[in-house]
C-alpha positions in Angstrom: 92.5 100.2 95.8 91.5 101.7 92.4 90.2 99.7 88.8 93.8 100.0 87.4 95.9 98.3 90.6 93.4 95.8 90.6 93.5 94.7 86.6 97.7 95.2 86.7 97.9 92.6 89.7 95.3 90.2 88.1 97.1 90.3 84.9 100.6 89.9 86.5 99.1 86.7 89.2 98.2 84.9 85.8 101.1 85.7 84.2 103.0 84.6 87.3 101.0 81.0 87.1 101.4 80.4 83.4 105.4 80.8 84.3 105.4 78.6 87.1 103.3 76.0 85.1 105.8 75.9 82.6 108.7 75.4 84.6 106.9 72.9 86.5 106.0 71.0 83.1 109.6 71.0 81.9 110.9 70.1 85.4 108.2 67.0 85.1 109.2 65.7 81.9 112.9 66.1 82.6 112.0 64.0 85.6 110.3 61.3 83.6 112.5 61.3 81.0 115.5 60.7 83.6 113.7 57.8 85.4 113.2 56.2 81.8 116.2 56.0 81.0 117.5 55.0 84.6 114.9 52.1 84.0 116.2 51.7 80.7 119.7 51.0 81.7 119.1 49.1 84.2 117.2 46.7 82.1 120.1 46.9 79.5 122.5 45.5 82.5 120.0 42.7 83.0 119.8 41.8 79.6 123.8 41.3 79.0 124.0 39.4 82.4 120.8 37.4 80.6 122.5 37.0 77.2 125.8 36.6 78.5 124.8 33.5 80.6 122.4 32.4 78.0 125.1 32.4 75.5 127.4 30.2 77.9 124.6 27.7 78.1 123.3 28.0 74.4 125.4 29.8 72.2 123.6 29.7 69.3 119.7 31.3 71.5 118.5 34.1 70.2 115.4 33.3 72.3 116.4 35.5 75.5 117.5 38.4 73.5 113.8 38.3 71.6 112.4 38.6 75.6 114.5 41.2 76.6 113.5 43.4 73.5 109.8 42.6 74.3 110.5 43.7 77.8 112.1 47.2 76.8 109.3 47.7 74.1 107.0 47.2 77.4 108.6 49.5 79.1 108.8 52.0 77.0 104.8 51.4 76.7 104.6 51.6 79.9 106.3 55.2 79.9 104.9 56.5 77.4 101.1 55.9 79.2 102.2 57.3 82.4 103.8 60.4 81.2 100.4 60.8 78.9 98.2 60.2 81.8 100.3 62.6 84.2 100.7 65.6 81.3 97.2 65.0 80.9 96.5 65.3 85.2 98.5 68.5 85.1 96.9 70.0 81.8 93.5 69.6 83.8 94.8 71.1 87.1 96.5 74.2 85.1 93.0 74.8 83.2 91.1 74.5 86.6 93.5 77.1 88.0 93.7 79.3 85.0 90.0 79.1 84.8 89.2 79.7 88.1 91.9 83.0 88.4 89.6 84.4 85.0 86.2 83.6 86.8 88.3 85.9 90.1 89.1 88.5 87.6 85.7 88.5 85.8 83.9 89.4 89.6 86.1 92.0 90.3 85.7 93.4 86.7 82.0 93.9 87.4 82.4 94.7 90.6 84.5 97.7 90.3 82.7 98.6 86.8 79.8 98.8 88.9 81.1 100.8 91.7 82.7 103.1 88.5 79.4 103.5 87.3 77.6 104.7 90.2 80.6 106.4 91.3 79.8 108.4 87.9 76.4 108.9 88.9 77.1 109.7 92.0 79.4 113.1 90.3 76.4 113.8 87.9 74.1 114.2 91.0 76.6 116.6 92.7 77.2 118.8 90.5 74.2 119.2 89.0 71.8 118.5 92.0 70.0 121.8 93.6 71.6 123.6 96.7 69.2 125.7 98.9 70.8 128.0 101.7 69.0 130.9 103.6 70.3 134.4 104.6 69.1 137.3 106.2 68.0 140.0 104.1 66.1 142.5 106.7 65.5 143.1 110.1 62.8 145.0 111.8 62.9 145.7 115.8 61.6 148.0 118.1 60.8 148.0 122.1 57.4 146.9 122.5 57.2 145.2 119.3 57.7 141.6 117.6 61.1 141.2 116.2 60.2 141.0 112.2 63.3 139.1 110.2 63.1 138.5 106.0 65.1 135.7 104.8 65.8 134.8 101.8 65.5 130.9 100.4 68.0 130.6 97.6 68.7 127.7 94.9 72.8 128.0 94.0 72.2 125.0 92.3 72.0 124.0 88.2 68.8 122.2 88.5 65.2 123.2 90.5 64.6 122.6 94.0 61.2 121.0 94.4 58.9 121.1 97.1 60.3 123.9 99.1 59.1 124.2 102.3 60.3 126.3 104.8 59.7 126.8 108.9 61.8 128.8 111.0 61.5 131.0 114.4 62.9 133.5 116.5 64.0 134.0 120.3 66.1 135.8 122.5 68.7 133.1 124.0 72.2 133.3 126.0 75.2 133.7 123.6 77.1 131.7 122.9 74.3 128.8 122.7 75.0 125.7 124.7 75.9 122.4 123.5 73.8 120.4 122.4 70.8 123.5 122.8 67.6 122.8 122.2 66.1 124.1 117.9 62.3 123.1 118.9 60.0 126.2 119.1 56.5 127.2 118.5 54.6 126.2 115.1 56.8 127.7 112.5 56.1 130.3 110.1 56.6 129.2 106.5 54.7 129.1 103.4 51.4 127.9 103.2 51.8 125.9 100.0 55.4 124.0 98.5 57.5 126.3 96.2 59.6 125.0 93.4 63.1 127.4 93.0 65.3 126.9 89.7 68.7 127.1 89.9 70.2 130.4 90.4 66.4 131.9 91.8 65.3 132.5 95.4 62.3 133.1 97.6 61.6 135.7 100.6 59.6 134.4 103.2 58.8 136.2 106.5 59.3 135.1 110.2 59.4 137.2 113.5 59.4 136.7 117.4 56.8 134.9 119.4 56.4 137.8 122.2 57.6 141.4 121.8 60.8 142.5 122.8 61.0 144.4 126.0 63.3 147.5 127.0 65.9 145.0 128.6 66.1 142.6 125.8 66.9 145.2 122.8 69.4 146.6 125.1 71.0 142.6 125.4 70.5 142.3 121.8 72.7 145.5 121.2 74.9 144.7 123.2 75.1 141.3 121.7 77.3 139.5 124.7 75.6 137.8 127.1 72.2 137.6 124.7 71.2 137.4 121.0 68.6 136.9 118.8 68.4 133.7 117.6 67.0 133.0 113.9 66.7 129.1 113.1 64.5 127.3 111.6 64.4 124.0 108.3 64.3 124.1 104.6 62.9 120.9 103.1 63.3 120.2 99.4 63.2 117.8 96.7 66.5 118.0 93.9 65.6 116.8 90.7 67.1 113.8 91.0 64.0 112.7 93.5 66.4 112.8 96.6 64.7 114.5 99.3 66.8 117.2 101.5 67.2 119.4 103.9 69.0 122.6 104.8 69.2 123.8 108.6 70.2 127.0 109.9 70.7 129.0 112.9 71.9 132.8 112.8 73.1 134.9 115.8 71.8 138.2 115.9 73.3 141.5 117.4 71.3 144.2 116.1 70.2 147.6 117.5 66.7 148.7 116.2 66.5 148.1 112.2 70.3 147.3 112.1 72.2 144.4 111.9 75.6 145.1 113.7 76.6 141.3 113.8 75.3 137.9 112.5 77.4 135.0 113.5 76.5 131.6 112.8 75.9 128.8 115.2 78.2 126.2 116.0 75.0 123.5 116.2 72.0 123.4 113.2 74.0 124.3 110.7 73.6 121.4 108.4 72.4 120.1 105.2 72.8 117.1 103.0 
């Protein structure tokens, strides 16, 4: 539910209860004002049944007539307190209400200015935040020889990538690779010290093979499908925004000796954030 949906249905709930406290108020006093006068003409009946008896006993007694005004002056009193007491009951209930619907709308005011704001933030930081990703750029291979790969750490984001670090290795492992495989391998090779890459700027580092690759594997590798050369390894980075990251990556390889025929990327370690 966005800001706007929220504010209309606010604004249209107190709307809604300022209505219905007005029809209720005239619906009141129409009900007060018709018991008053029910009470008011039934004291009218009792006073000419009074008079008219009084006047059969003492024509000339005005003293029955001064009592019945009295009592209709009382009455009317009487009405007058009550319907001030009970306007006053219902003025206290509608402020309670109306109050209580503002403090409602006041919490969810802040509450979705709040989630506006960092929602704001939140675009700020992804689109100006730094983004690394890592390609091949060379391979070398021979029989008899470590498999030699250069890859190439690259900021495509606006702002620096701070403390770059990367670690990645090399192996020769069935293609496609299972579920769920297994990314661990030796001590990586990365950097010796932390890199910082502005936006737009990359980084070559070097990585190769544990073991050198035999007669059978570069013929798998060529062949590219029961076997590959695997190329995966971790980027870890800072963005500017002091968020810490990471980009992993995994490349198949299918390659005869210095020549990349076929990189495809893994279905698994392939992630970043």
């Amino acid at each position: 539910m966005n800001y706007s949906r929220i504010l209309s249905f606010t604004i249209f709930i107190v709307l809604l209860f300022i209505l219905f406290s007005c029809l209720s108020n005239d619906a009141w006093a129409q009900g007060m004002e018709s018991q008053y006068q029910k009470s008011k003409m039934e004291l009218h009946a009792q006073q000419s049944i009074t008079i008219n008896d009084s006047s059969r006993r003492n024509p000339q007694s005005d003293i029955d007539i001064t009592a019945s005004h009295k009592i209709e002056s009382e009455l009317k009193q009487t009405h007058d307190d009550k319907r001030g007491e009970e306007k006053l009951d219902l003025w206290s209930i509608a402020t309670t209400l109306c109050t209580g619907i503002l403090a409602l709308f006041t919490i969810l005011l802040a509450f979705y200015t709040r989630r506006l704001a960092l929602s704001t933030e939140d675009t700020a930081i992804r689109q100006n935040r730094a983004y690394v990703q890592v390609d091949i750029e060379k391979i070398f291979i021979g029989v008899g020889a470590t498999a030699e790969i250069v890859l190439k750490i690259s900021n495509v984001g606006k702002t620096p990538a701070y403390d770059v670090v990367g670690f990645s290795w090399v192996d020769l492992r069935p293609f496609p690779h299972p579920p769920n495989g297994n990314f661990d391998g030796p001590p990586g090779v990365g950097p010796e010290s932390k890199m910082i890459i502005h936006g737009g700027q990359g980084h070559r580092i070097k990585t190769g093979s544990a073991h050198p690759i035999t007669q059978s594997q570069a013929a798998a590798i060529a062949q590219g499908t029961t076997s590959r050369l695997y190329v995966f390894g971790n980027v870890l980075y800072t963005d500017a925004f002091k968020i810490k990251r990471f980009t992993h990556f995994c490349f198949a390889v299918r390659t005869e000796p210095n020549v990349i025929s076929d990189i495809a990327y893994c279905q698994q370690h392939n992630e970043a954030n």
